[in-house]
KEKE-3310 file (N, C-alpha, C; in steps of 0.2 Angstrom, whole numbers, plus 5000, padded with zeros to 4 digits):
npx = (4906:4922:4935:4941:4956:4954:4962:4961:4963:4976:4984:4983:4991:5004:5005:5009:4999:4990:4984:4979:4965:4963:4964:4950:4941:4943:4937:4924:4919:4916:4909:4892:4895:4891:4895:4907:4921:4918:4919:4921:4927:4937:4947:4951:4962:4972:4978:4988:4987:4973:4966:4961:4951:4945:4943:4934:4923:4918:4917:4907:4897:4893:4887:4893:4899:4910:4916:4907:4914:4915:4913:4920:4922:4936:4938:4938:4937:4936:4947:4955:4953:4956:4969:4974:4970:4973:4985:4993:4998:5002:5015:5022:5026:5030:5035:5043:5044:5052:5053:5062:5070:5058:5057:5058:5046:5035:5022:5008:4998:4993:5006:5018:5022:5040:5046:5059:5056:5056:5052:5044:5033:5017:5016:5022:5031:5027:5016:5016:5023:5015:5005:5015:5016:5002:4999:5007:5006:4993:4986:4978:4983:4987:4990:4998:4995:5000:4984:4985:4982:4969:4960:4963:4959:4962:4963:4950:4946:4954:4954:4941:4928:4931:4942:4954:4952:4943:4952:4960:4968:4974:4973:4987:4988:4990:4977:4971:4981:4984:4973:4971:4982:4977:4968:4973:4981:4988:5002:5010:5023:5030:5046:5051:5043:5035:5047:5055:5047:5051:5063:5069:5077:5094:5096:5094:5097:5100:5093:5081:5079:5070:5054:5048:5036:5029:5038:5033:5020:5020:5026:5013:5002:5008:5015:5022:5038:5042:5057:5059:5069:5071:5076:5079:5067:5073:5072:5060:5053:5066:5080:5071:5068:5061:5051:5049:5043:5033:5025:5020:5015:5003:4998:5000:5009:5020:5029:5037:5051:5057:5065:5052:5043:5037:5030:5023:5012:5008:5000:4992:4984:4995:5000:4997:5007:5023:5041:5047:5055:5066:5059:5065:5063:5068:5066:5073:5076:5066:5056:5051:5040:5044:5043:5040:5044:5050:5049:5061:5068:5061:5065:5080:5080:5075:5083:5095:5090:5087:5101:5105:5099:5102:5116:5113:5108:5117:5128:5118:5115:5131:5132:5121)
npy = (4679:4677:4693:4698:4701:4716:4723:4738:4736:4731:4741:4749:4742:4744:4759:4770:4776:4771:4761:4763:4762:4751:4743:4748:4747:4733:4728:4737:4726:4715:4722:4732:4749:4762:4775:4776:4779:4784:4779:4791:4799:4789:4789:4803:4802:4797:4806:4822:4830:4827:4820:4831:4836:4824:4822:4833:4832:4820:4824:4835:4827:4818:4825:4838:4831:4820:4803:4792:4784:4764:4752:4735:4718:4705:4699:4683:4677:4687:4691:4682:4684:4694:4693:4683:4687:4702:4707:4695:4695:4706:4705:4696:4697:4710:4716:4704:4694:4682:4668:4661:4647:4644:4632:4633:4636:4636:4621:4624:4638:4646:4661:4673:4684:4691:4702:4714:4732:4743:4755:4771:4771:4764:4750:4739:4726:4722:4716:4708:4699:4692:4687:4676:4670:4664:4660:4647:4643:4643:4648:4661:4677:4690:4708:4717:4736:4751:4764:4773:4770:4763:4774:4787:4803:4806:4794:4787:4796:4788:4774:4760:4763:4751:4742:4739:4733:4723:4715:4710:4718:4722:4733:4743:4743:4741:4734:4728:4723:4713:4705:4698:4690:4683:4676:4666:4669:4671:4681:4696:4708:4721:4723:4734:4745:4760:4766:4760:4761:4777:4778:4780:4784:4783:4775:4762:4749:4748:4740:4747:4750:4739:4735:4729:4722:4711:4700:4698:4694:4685:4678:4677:4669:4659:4656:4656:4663:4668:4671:4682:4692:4705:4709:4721:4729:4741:4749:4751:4765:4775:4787:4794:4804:4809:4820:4831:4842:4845:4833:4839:4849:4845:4835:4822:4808:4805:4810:4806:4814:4816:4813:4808:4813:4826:4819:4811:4823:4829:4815:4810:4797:4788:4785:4773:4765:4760:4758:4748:4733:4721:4708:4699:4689:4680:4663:4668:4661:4650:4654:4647:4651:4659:4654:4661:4681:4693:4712:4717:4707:4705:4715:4714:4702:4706:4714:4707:4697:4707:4712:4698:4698:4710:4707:4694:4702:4711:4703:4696:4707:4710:4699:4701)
npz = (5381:5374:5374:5362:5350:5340:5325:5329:5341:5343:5339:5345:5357:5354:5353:5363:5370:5370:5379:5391:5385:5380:5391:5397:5388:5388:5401:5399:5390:5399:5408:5412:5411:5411:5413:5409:5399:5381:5364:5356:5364:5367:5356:5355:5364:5356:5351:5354:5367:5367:5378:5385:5380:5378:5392:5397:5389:5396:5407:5404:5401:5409:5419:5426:5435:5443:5439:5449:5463:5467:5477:5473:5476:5477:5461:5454:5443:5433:5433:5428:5415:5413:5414:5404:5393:5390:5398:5398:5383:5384:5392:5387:5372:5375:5385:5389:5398:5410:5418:5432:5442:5445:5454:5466:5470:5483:5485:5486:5494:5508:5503:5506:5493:5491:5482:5472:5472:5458:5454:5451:5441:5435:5442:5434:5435:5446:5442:5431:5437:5444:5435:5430:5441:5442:5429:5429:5442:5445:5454:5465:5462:5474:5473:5484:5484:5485:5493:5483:5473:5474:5477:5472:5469:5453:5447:5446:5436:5425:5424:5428:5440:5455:5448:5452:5466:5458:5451:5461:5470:5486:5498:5503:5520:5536:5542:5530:5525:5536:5538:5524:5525:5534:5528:5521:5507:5490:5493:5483:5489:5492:5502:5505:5503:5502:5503:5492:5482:5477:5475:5465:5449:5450:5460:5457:5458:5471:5485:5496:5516:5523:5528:5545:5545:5537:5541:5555:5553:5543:5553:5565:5558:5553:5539:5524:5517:5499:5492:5479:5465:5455:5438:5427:5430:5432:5422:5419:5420:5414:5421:5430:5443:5460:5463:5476:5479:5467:5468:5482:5477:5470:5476:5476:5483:5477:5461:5447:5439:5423:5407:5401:5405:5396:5386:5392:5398:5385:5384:5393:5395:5393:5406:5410:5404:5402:5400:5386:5391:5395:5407:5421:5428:5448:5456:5473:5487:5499:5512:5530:5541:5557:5574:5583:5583:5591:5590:5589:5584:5572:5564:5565:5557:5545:5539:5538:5529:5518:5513:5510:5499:5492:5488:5481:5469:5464:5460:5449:5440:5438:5428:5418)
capx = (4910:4930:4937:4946:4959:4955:4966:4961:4965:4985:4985:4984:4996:5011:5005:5008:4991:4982:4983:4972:4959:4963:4962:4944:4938:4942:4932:4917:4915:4913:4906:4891:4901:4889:4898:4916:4923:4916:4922:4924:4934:4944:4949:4954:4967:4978:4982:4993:4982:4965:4965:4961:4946:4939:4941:4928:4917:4914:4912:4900:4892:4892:4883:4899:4902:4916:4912:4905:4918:4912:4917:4920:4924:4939:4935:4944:4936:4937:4956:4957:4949:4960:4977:4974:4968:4977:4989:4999:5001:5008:5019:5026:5028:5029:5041:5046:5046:5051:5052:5067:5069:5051:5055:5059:5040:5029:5020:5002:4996:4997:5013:5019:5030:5043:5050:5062:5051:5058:5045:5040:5029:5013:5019:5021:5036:5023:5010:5022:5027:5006:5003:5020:5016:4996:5000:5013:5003:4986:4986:4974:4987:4984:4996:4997:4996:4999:4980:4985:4981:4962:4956:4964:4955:4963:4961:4942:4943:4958:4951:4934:4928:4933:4945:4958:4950:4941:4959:4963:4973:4975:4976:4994:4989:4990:4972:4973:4988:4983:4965:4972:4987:4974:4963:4979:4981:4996:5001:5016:5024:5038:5048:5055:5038:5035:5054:5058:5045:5052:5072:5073:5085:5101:5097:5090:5100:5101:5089:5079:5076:5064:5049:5048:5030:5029:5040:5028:5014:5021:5026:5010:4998:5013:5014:5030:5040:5047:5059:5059:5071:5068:5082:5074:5063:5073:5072:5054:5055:5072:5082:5067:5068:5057:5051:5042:5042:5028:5021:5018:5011:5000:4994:5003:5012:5029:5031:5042:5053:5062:5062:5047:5035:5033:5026:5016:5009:5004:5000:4990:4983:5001:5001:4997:5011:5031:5046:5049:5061:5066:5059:5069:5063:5072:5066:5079:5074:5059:5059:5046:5040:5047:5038:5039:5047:5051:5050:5069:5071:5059:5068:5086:5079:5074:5089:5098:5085:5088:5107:5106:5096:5106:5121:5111:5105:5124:5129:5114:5116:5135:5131:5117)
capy = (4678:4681:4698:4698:4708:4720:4728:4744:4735:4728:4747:4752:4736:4748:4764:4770:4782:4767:4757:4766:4763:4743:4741:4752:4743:4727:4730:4737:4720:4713:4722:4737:4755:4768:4783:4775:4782:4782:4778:4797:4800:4784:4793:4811:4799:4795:4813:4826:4837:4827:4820:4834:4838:4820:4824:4838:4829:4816:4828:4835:4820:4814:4829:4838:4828:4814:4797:4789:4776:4760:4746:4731:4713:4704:4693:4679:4674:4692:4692:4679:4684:4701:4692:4680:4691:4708:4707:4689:4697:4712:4702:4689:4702:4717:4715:4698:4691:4676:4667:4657:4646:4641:4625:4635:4639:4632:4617:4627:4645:4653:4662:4681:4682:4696:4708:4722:4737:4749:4761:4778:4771:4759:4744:4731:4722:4715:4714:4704:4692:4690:4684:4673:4664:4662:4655:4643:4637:4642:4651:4668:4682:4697:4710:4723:4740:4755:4767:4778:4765:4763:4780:4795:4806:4805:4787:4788:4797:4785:4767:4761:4762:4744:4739:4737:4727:4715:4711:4707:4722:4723:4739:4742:4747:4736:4729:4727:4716:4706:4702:4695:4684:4677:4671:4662:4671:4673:4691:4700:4712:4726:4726:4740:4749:4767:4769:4758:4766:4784:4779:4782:4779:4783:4771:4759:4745:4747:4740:4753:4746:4734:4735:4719:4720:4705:4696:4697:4693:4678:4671:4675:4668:4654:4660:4655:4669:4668:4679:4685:4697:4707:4712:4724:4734:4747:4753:4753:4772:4776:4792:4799:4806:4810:4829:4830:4850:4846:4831:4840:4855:4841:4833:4816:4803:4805:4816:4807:4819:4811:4816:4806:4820:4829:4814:4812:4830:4828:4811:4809:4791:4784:4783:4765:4762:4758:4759:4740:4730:4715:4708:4692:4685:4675:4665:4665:4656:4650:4653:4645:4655:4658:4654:4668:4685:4701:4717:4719:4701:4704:4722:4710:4697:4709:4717:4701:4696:4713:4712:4693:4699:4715:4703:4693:4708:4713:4696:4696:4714:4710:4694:4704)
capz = (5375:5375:5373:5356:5348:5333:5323:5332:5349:5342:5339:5356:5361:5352:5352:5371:5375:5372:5382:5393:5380:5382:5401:5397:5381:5390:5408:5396:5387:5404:5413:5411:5412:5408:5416:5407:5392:5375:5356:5354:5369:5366:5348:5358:5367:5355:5349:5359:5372:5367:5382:5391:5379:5381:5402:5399:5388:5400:5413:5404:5399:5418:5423:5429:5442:5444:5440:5455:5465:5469:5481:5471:5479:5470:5455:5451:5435:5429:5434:5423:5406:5408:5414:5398:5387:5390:5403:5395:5378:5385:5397:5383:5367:5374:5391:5386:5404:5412:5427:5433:5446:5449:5457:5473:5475:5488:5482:5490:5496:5507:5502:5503:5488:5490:5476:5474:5469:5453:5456:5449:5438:5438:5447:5430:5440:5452:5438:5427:5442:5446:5428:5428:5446:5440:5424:5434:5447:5443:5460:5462:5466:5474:5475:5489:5483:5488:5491:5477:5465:5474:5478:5473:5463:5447:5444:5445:5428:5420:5426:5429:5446:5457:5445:5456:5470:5455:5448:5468:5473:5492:5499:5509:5526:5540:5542:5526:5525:5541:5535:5517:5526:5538:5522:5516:5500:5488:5490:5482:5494:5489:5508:5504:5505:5501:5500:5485:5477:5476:5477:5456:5445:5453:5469:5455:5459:5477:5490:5504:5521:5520:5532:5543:5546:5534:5545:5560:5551:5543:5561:5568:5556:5547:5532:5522:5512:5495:5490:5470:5463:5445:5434:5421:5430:5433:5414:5417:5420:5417:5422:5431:5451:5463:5466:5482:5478:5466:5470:5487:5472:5464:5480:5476:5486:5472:5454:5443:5432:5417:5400:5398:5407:5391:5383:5399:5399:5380:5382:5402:5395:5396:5415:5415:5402:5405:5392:5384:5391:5397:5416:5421:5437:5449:5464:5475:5493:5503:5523:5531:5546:5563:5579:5588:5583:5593:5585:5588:5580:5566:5562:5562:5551:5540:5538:5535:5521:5512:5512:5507:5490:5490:5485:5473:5463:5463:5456:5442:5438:5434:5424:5413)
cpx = (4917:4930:4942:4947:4956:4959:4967:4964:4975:4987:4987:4988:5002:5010:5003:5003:4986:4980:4979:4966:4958:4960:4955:4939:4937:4936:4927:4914:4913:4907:4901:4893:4897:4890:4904:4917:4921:4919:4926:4931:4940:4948:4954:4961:4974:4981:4984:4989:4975:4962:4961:4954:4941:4939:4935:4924:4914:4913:4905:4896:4888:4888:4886:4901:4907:4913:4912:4906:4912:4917:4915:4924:4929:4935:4938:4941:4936:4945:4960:4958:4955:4967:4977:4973:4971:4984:4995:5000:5007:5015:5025:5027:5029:5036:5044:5048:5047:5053:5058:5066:5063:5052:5056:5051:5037:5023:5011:5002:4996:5005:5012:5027:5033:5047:5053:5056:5057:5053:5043:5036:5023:5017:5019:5026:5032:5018:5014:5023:5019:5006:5008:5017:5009:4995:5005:5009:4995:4983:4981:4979:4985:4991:4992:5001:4993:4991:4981:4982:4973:4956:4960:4962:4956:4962:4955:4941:4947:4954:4943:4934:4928:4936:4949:4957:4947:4948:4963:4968:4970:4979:4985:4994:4990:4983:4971:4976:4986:4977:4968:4975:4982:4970:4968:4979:4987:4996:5008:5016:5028:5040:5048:5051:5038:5043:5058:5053:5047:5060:5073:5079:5091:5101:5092:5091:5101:5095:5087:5080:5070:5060:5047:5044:5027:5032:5035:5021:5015:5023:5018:5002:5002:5011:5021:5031:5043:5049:5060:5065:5069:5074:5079:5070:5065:5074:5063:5051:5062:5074:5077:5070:5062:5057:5045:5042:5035:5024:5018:5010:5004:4995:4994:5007:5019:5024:5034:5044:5056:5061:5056:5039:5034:5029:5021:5011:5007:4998:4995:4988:4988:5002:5002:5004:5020:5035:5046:5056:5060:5064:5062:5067:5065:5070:5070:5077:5067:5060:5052:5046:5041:5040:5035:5045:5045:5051:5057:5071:5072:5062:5078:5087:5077:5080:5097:5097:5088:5097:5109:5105:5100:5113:5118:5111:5112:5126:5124:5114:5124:5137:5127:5121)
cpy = (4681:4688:4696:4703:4711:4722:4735:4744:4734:4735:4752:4748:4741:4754:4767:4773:4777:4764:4757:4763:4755:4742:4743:4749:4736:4726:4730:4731:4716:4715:4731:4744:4763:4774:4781:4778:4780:4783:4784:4799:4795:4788:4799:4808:4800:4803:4819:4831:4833:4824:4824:4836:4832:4822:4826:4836:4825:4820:4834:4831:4819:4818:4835:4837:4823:4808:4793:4781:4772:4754:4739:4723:4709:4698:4690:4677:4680:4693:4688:4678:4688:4699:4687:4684:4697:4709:4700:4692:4704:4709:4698:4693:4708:4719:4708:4694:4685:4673:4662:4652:4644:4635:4625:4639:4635:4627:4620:4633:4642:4654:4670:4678:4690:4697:4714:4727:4743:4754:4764:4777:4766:4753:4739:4726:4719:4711:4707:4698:4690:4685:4679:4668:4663:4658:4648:4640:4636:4648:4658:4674:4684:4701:4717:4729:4747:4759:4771:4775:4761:4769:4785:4798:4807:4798:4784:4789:4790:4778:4766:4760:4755:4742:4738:4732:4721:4713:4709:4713:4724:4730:4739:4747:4741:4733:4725:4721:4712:4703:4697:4688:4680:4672:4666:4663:4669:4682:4692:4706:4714:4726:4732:4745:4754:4771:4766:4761:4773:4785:4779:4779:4779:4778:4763:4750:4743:4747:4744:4749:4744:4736:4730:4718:4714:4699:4692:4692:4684:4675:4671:4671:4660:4653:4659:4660:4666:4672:4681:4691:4697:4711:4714:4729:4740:4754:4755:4760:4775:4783:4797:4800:4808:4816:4830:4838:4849:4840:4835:4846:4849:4837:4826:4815:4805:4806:4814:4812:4816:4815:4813:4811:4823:4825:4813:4817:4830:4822:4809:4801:4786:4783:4775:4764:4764:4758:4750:4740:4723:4711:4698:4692:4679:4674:4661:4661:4656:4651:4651:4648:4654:4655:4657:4672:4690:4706:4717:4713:4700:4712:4720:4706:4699:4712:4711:4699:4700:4713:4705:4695:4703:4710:4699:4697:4709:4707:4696:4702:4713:4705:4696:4708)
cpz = (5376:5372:5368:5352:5341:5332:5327:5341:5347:5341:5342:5358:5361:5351:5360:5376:5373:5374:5390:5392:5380:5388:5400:5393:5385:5395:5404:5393:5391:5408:5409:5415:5409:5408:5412:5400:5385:5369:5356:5359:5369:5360:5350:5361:5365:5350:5353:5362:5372:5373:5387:5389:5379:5388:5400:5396:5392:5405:5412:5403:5406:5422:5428:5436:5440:5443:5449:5458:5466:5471:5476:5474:5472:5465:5451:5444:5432:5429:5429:5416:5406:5409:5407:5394:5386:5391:5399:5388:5379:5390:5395:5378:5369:5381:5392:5393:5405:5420:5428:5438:5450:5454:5464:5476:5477:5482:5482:5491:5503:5505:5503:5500:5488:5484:5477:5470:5463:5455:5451:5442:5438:5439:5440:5433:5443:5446:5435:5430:5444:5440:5428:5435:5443:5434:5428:5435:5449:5452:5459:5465:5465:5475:5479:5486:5487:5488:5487:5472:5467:5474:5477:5466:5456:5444:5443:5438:5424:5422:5428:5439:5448:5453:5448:5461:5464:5453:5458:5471:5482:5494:5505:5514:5528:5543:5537:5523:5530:5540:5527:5520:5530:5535:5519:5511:5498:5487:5487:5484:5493:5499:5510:5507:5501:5498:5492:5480:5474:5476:5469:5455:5448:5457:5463:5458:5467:5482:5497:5507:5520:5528:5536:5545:5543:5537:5551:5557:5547:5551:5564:5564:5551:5542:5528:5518:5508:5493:5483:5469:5456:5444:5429:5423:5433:5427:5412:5416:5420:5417:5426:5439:5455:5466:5470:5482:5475:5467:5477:5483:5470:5469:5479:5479:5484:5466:5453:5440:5429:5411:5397:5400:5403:5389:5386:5397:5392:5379:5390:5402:5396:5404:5417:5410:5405:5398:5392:5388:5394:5405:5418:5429:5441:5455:5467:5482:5497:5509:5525:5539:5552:5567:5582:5585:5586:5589:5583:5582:5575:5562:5559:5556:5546:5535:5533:5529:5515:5510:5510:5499:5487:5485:5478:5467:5461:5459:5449:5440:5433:5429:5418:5409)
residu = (UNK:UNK:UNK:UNK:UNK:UNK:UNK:UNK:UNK:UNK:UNK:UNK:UNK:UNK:UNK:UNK:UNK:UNK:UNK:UNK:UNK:UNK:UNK:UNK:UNK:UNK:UNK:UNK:UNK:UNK:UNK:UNK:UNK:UNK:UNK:UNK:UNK:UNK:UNK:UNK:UNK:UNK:UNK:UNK:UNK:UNK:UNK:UNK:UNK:UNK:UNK:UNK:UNK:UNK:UNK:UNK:UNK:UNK:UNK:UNK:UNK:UNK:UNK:UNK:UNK:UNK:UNK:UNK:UNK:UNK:UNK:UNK:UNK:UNK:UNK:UNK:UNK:UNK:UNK:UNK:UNK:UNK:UNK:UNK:UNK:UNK:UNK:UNK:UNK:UNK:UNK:UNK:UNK:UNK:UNK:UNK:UNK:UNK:UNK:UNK:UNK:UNK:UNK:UNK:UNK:UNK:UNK:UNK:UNK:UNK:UNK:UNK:UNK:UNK:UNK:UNK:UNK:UNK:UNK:UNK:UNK:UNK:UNK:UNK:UNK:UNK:UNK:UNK:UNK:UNK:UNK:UNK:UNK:UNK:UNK:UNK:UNK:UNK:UNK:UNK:UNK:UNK:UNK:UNK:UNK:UNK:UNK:UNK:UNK:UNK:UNK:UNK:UNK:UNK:UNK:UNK:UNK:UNK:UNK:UNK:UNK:UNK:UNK:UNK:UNK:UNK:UNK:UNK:UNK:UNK:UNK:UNK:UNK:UNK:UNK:UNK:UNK:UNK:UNK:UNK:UNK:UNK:UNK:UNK:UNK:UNK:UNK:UNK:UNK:UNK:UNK:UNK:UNK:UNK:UNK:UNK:UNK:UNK:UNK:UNK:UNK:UNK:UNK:UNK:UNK:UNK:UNK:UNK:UNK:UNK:UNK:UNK:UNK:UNK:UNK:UNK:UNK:UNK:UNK:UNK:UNK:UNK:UNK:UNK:UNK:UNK:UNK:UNK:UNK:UNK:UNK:UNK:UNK:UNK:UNK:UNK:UNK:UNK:UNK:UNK:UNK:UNK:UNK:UNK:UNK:UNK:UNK:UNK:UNK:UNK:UNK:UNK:UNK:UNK:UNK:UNK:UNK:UNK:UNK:UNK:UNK:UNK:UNK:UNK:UNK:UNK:UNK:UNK:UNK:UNK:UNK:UNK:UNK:UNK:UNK:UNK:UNK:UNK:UNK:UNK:UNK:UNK:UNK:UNK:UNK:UNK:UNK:UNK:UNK:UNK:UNK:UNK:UNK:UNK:UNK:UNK:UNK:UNK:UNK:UNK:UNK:UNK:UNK:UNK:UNK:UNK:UNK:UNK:UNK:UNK:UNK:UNK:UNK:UNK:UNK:UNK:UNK:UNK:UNK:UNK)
# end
């Protein structure tokens, strides 16, 4: 039976500590979740600190232990209930996105589709462009994310365990990435890597060096690249920066700061949410993959690619 909204859920759609409570609410219709969070702990959420007193309820409940990960394989039919049901209302009233230029995507998969990354906050950018090509083409995307967003010990408490890999998330290591492309998937891939994620707002507008392990891997498996840019996602966290003082204190990857971390720090269920705005996505060209590339070649053509977009984004940024 489909998952449909109550009152209590449109609730959560516009009220930002709830959406925690949705992601968790949805998952539990599907699937059984007896260590996940319940009715009363959902309620704690949405008031300032109670977060922290649901935590210790469910650690006591659970027996004080942590709930216990689990390897999940992807799942296309469940990817579909929560991109239909969840994910497309938040993507169409809520960040109002749209997709331009589809007529520039590959007629088939494989594809790695590349995007600039905003960062410092959950990845909706890729999400956003997952749901827009999958509604489009009907395609199963996965998007390559970083391990933070499979195994690190706080996401255990906020998410159910395997929810990342059943929505298709590919972890971004290097077996990882080479086992997906050889199945001919569609992935979405940030070049930039680890560095667009943590370049904040100042550098919001401006492309890292891109990584050209993706180059490689489309030549030796032939694999075409599309390139995507997003205009909007750098309001998805705005003003924040990156403090490796205390993420190194916290024992995280990247620590945004912004004026939105009090919010946060009353508020810990916001994690998965992003400020409203607009995501306008544009795809700009297709390359169909070389024959053979050098490292040297594929570290050139990378460089070229990023300084092609670099100019677009400049053009659509002064046109917005």
């Amino acid at each position: 039976m489909p998952f449909q909204f109550s009152r209590f859920d449109w609730f959560c759609f516009w009220y930002p500590p709830g959406w925690l409570i949705l992601f968790n609410r949805h998952w539990q219709h599907y699937h059984p979740d007896p260590e996940g969070w319940n009715w009363l702990e959902f309620g704690l959420f949405l008031i300032p600190g109670g977060f922290y007193l649901a935590l210790l309820l469910r650690w006591m409940r659970l027996g004080f232990r942590a709930p216990k990960p689990t390897f999940t394989e992807p799942d296309p039919i469940y990817q579909n209930a929560f991109r239909e049901e969840i994910l497309f209302p938040i993507v169409t009233r809520y960040f109002r996105a749209e997709l331009h230029d589809a007529e520039n995507l590959p007629t088939e998969p494989p594809a790695i589709v590349t995007l600039n990354h905003a960062g410092m906050c959950f990845p909706w950018d890729f999400v956003c462009l997952g749901v827009l090509l999958g509604r489009k083409t009907g395609w199963f995307v996965q998007l390559l994310a970083h391990p933070i967003f499979f195994d690190h010990p706080w996401l255990v408490w906020w998410l159910p365990p395997g929810w990342a890999q059943a929505l298709g998330g590919v972890r971004a290591e290097k077996d990882s990435f080479e086992a997906a492309i050889a199945e001919k998937k569609v992935l979405l891939y940030a070049p930039e890597s680890w560095r667009g994620l943590v370049k904040g707002w100042r550098h919001r507008y401006q492309l890292a060096k891109y990584d050209p392990s993706f180059l490689r891997l489309s030549s030796q498996y032939q694999v075409q690249i599309v390139s995507t840019v997003c205009i909007g996602n750098e309001s998805l966290h705005p003003w924040a920066l990156n403090s490796q003082v205390l993420a190194k204190w916290f024992k995280m990857p990247m620590l945004p700061v912004s004026p939105l971390v009090l919010a946060f720090v009353l508020f810990p269920s916001m994690g998965v949410w992003a400020v409203r705005t607009q995501l306008k996505y544009y795809v700009r060209s297709r390359q169909l993959p070389e024959t053979e590339l050098s490292r040297a070649e594929s570290v050139q053509q990378a460089e070229q690619m990023r300084s092609q977009l670099q100019e677009e984004i400049n053009q659509l940024v002064t046109r917005s």
